[in-house]
C-alpha positions in Angstrom: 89.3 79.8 106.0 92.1 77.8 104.4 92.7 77.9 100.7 90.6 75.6 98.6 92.6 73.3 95.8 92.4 70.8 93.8 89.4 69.2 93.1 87.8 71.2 95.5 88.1 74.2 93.1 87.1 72.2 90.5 83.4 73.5 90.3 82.3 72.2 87.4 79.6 73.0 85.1 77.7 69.8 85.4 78.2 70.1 89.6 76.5 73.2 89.4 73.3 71.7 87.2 73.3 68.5 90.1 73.3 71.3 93.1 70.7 73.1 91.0 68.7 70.4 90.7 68.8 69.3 94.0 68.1 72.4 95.2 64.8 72.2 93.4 63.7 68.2 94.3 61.0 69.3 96.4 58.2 71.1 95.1 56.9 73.7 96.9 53.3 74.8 97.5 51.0 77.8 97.4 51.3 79.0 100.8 55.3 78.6 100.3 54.7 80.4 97.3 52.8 83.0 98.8 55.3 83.7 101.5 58.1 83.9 98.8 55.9 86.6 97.2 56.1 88.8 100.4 59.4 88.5 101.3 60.6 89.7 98.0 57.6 92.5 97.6 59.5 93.8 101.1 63.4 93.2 99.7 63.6 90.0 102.0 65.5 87.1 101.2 64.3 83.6 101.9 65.9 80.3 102.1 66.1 78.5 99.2 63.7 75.9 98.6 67.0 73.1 98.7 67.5 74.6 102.3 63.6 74.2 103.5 63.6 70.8 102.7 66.7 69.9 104.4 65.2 71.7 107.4 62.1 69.8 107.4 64.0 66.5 107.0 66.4 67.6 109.7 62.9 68.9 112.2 61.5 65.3 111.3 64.9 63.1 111.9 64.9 65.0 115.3 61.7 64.0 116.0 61.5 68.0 117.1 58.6 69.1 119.2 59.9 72.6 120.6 61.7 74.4 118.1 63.4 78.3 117.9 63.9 80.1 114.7 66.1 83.3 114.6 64.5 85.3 112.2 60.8 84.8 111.1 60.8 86.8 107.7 57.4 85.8 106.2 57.1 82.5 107.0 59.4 80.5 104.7 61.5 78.6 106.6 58.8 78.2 109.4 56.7 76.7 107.1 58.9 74.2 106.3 59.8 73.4 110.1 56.7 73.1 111.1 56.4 70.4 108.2 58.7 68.4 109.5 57.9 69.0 113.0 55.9 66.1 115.3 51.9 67.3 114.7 52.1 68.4 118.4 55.1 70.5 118.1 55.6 74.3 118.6 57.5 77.0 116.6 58.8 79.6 118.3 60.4 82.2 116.1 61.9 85.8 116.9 62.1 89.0 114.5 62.9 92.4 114.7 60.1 93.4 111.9 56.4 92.7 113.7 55.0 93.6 110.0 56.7 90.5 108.3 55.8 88.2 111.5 52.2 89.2 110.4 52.9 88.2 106.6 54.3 84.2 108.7 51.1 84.3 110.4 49.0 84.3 107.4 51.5 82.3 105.6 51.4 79.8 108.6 47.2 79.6 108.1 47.5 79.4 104.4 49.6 76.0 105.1 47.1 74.6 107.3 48.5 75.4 110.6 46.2 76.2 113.8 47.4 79.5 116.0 48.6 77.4 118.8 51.7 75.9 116.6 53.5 79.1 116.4 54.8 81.8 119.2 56.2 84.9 117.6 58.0 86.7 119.6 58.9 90.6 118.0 62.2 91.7 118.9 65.9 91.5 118.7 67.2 87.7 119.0 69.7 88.6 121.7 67.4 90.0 123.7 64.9 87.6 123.8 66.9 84.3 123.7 67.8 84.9 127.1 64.5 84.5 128.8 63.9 80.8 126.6 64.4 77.5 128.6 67.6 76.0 129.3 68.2 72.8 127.3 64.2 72.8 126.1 64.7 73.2 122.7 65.0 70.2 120.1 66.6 72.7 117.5 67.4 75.9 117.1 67.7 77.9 113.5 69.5 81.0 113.1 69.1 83.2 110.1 69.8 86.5 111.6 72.0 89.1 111.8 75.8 87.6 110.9 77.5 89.7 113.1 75.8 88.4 116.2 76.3 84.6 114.9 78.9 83.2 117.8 76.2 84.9 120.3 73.1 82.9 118.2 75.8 79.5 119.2 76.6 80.1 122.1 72.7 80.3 123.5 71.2 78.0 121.0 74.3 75.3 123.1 72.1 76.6 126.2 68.4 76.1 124.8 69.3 73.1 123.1 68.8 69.7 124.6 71.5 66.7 124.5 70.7 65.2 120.9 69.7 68.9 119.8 70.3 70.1 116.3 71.6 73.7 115.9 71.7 74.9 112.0 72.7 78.5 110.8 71.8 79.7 107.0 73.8 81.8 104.8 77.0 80.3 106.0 78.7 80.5 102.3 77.8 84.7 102.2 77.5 84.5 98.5 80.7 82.9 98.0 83.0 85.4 100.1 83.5 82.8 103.0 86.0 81.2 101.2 87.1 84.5 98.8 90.7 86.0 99.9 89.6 88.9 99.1 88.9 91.5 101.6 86.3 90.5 103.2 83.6 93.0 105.9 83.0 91.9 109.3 79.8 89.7 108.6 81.8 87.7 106.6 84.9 86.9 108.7 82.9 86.1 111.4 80.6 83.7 109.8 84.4 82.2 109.3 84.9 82.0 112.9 81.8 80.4 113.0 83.0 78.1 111.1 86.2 77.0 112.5 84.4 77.5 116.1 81.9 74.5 115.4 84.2 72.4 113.5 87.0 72.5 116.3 84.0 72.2 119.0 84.4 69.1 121.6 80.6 69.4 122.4 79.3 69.9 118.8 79.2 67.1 115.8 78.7 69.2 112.4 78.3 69.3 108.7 77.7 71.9 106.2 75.5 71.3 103.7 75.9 72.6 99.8 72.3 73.6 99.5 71.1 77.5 98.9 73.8 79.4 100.6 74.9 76.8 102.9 73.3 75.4 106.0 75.9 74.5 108.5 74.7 72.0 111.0 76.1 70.7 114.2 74.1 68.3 117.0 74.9 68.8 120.4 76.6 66.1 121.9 74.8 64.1 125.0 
């Protein structure tokens, strides 16, 4: 990634309270909470609760109906797609650990959802994206494994129809994305991530400043 200066290394202490902040403006509720509970009972980490809202908002703005997730965990980000999803809408979400899909299946019930909105699918993502529809997906999250991420984008631009929103959490990796240090393998390819779906003719992004960055793109019609 190119060098950050001027103001954008200016990172100020009253920034930091207005991301905080913002990263708290939605409340979440018990079931959330619950889920939350598991995931860190198991050493899981969950999206932050700044992220979950902006992928609900994003589900809703999509108007999504048929939506994949790349990592289940115990429910947390599901939870908050489904939220935003259309009432008729289905989640369909892949994980290597059936145990924690179990934890998202309570968690799921706990925040009012019927059976039929979820399909969880154990396994690795690369494996099972494969047999998923061409272009029948309204968006696609991915919070897997980073070293498979230019795999996750290159089939979520196959399951995603024209208009579809692709979104991959975690993008900032704790602020070593843009460290020059030395940096492992996950890390520089989340860069090339980055420069592959800013430079894309085929992909409109952003990346959003909320938990450890949500990069976005929509794929063009």
């Amino acid at each position: 990634m190119r060098q950050l200066r001027g103001q954008e290394r200016d990172i100020t202490g009253n920034r930091q309270t207005s991301w905080a902040f913002a990263d708290a403006f939605v409340a979440e509720d018990e079931a959330l909470h619950w889920a939350r509970d598991r995931a860190r009972e198991a050493g899981l980490r969950s999206v932050s609760a700044g992220t979950g809202a902006a992928l609900r908002l994003l589900a809703a703005a999509a108007d999504a109906k048929v939506v994949a997730e790349i990592g289940t965990g115990t429910g947390v980000s599901g939870i908050h797609l489904l939220r935003g999803m259309r009432p008729d809408g289905v989640l369909t979400t892949v994980d290597t650990e059936p145990e924690m899909q179990q934890f998202a299946r309570q968690a799921f019930r706990e925040a009012g959802f019927t059976g039929n909105r979820a399909r969880f699918i154990p396994g690795r993502a690369l494996d099972v994206l494969p047999r998923l529809a061409d272009g029948g997906y309204d968006l696609v999250f991915c919070d897997g494994d980073r070293l498979e991420c230019l795999d996750y984008l290159a089939e979520s631009l196959r399951l995603l129809r024209p208009g579809g929103l692709v979104c991959f959490e975690g993008v900032f990796a704790n602020g070593r994305t843009v460290d020059s240090a030395a940096q492992p393998t996950e890390v520089l390819r989340v860069r090339e991530l980055l420069r592959t779906v800013r430079e894309s003719t085929v992909l409109q992004s952003s990346l959003l400043p909320v938990g450890d960055g949500l990069l976005c793109a929509v794929k063009r019609g």
